[in-house]
PyMOL commands that place a pseudoatom at each C-alpha (Angstrom):
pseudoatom trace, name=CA, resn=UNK, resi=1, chain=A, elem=C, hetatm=0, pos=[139.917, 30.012, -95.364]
pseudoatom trace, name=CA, resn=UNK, resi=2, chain=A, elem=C, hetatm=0, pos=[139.743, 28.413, -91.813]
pseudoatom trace, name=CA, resn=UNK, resi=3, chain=A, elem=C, hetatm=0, pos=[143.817, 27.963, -92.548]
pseudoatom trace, name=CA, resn=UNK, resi=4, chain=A, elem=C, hetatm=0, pos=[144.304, 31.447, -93.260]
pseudoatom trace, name=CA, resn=UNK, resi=5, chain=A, elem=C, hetatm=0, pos=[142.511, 32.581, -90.003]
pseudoatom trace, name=CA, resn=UNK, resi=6, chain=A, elem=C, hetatm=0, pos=[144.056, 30.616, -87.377]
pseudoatom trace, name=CA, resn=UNK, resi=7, chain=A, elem=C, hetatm=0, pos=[147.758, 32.051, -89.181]
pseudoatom trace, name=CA, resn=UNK, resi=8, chain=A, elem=C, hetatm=0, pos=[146.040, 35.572, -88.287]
pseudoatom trace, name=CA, resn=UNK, resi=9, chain=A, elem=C, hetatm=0, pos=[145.392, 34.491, -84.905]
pseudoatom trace, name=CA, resn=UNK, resi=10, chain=A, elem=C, hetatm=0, pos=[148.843, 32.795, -84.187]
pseudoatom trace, name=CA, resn=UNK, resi=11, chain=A, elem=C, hetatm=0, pos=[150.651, 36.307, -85.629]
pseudoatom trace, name=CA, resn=UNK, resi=12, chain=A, elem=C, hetatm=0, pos=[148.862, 38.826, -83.502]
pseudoatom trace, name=CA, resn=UNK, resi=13, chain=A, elem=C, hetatm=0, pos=[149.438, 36.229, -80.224]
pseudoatom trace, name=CA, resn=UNK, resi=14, chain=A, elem=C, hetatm=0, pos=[153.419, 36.622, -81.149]
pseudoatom trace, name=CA, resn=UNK, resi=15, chain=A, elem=C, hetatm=0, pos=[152.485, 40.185, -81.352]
pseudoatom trace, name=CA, resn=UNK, resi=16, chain=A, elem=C, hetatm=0, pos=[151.046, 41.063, -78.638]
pseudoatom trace, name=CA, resn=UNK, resi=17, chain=A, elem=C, hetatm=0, pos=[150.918, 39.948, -75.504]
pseudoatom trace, name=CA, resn=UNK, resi=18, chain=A, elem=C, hetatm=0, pos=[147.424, 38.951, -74.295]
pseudoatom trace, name=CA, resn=UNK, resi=19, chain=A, elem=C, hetatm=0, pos=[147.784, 37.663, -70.621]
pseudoatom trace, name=CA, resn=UNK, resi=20, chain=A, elem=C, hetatm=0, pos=[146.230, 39.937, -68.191]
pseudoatom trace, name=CA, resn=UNK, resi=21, chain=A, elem=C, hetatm=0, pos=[147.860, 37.997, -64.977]
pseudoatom trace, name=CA, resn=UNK, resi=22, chain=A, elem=C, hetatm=0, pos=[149.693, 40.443, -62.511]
pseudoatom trace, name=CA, resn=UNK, resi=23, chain=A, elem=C, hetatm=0, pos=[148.764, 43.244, -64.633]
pseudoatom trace, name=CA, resn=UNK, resi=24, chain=A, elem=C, hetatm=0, pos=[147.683, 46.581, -62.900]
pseudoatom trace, name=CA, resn=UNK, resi=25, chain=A, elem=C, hetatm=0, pos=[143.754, 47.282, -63.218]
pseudoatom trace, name=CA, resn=UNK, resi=26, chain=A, elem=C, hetatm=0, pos=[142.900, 50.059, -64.972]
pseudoatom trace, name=CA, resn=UNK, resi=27, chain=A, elem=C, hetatm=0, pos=[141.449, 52.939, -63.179]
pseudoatom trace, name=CA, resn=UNK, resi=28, chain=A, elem=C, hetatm=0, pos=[139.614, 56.399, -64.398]
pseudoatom trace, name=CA, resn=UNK, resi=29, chain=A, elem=C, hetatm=0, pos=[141.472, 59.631, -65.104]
pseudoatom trace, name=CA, resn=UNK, resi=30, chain=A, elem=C, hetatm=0, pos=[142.054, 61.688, -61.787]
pseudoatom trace, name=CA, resn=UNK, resi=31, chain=A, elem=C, hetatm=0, pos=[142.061, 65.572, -62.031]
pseudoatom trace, name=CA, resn=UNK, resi=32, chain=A, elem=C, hetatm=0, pos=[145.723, 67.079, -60.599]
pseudoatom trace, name=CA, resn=UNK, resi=33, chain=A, elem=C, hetatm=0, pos=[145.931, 70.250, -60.301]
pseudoatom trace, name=CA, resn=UNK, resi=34, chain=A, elem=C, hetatm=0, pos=[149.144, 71.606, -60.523]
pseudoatom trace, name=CA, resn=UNK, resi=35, chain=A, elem=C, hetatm=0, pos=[151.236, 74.915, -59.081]
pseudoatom trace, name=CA, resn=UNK, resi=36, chain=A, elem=C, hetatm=0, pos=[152.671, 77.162, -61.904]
pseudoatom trace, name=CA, resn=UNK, resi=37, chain=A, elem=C, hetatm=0, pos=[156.317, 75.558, -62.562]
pseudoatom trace, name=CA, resn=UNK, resi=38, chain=A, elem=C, hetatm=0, pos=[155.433, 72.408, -60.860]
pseudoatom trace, name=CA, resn=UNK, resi=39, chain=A, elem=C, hetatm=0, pos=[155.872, 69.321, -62.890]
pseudoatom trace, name=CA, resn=UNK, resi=40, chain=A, elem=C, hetatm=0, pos=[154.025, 66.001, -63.260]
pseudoatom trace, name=CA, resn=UNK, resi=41, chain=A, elem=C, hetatm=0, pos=[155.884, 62.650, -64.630]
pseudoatom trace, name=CA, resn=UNK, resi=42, chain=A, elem=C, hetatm=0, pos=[153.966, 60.429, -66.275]
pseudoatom trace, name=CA, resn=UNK, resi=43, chain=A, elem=C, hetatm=0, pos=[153.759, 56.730, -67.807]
pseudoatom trace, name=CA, resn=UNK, resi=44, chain=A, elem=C, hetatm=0, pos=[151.943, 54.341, -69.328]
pseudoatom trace, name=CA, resn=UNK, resi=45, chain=A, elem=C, hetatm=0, pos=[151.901, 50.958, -69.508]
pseudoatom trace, name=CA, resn=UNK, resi=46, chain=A, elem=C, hetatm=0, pos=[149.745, 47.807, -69.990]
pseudoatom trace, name=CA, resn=UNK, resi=47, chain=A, elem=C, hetatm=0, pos=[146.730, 47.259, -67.954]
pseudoatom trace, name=CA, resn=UNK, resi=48, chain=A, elem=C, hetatm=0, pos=[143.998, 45.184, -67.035]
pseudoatom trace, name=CA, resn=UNK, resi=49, chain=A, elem=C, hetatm=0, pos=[140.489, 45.953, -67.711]
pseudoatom trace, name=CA, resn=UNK, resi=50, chain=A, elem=C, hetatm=0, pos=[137.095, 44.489, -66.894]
pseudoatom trace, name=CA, resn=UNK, resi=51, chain=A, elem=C, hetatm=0, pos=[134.876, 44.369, -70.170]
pseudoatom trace, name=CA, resn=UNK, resi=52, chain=A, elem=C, hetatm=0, pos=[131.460, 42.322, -69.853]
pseudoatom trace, name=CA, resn=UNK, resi=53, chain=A, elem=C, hetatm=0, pos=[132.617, 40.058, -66.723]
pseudoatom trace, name=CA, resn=UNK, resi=54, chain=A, elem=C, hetatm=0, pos=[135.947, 38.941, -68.082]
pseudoatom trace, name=CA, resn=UNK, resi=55, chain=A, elem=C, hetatm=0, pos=[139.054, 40.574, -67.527]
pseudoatom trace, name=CA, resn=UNK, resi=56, chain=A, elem=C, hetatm=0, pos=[141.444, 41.351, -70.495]
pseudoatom trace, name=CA, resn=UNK, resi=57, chain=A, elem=C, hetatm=0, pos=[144.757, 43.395, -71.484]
pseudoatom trace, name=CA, resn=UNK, resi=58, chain=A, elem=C, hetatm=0, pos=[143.536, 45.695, -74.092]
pseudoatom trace, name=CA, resn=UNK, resi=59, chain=A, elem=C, hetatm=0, pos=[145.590, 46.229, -77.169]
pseudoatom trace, name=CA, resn=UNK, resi=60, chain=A, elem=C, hetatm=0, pos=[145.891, 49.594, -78.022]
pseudoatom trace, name=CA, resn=UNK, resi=61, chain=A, elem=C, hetatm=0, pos=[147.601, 50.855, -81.209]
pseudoatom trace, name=CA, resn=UNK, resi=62, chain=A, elem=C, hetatm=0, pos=[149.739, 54.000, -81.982]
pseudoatom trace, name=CA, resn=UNK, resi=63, chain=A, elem=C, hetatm=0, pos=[147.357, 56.680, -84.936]
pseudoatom trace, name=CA, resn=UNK, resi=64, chain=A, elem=C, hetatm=0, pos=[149.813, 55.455, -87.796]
pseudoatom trace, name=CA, resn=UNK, resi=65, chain=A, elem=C, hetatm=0, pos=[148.940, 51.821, -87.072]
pseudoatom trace, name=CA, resn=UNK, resi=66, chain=A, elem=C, hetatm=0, pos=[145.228, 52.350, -87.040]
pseudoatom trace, name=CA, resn=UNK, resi=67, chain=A, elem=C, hetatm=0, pos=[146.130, 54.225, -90.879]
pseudoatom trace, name=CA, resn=UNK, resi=68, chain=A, elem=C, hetatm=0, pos=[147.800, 51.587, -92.472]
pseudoatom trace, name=CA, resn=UNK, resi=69, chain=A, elem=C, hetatm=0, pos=[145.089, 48.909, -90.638]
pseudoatom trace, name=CA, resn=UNK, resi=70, chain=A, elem=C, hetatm=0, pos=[142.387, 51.587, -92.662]
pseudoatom trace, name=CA, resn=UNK, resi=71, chain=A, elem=C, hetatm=0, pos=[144.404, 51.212, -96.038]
pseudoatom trace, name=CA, resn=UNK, resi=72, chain=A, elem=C, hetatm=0, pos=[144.138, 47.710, -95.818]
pseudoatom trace, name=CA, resn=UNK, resi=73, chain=A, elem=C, hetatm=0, pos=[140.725, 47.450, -96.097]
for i in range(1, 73): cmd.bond("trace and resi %d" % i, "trace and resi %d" % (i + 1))
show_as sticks, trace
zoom trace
């Protein structure tokens, strides 16, 4: 069992990258207001986030990930 879990954990660190270093932090939404026609580009990207003292790169996943993750269990 302890075998099987440390595969898990060396998969998702291939996966996905974990390293918050140089990463932007993470900030709250801003309301734009915008003129009729006018047009906004936007992005995303990773980020760095605070979460209990530490600060971490959250993994976020797209809707049909989370679905198959749900079928799993």
């Amino acid at each position: 069992m302890q075998d099987e879990k440390l595969d898990a954990t060396e998969e998702t660190e291939d996966r996905f990258h974990t390293d918050p270093s140089g990463l932007p932090a993470a900030t709250r939404p801003a309301l734009l207001e915008l003129a009729d026609g006018e047009v906004l580009d936007l992005s995303i990207g990773p980020v760095a986030n605070r979460l209990e003292g530490t600060t971490v790169r959250p993994i976020l996943e797209s809707p049909s990930q989370r679905q198959e993750s749900s079928d799993r269990l």
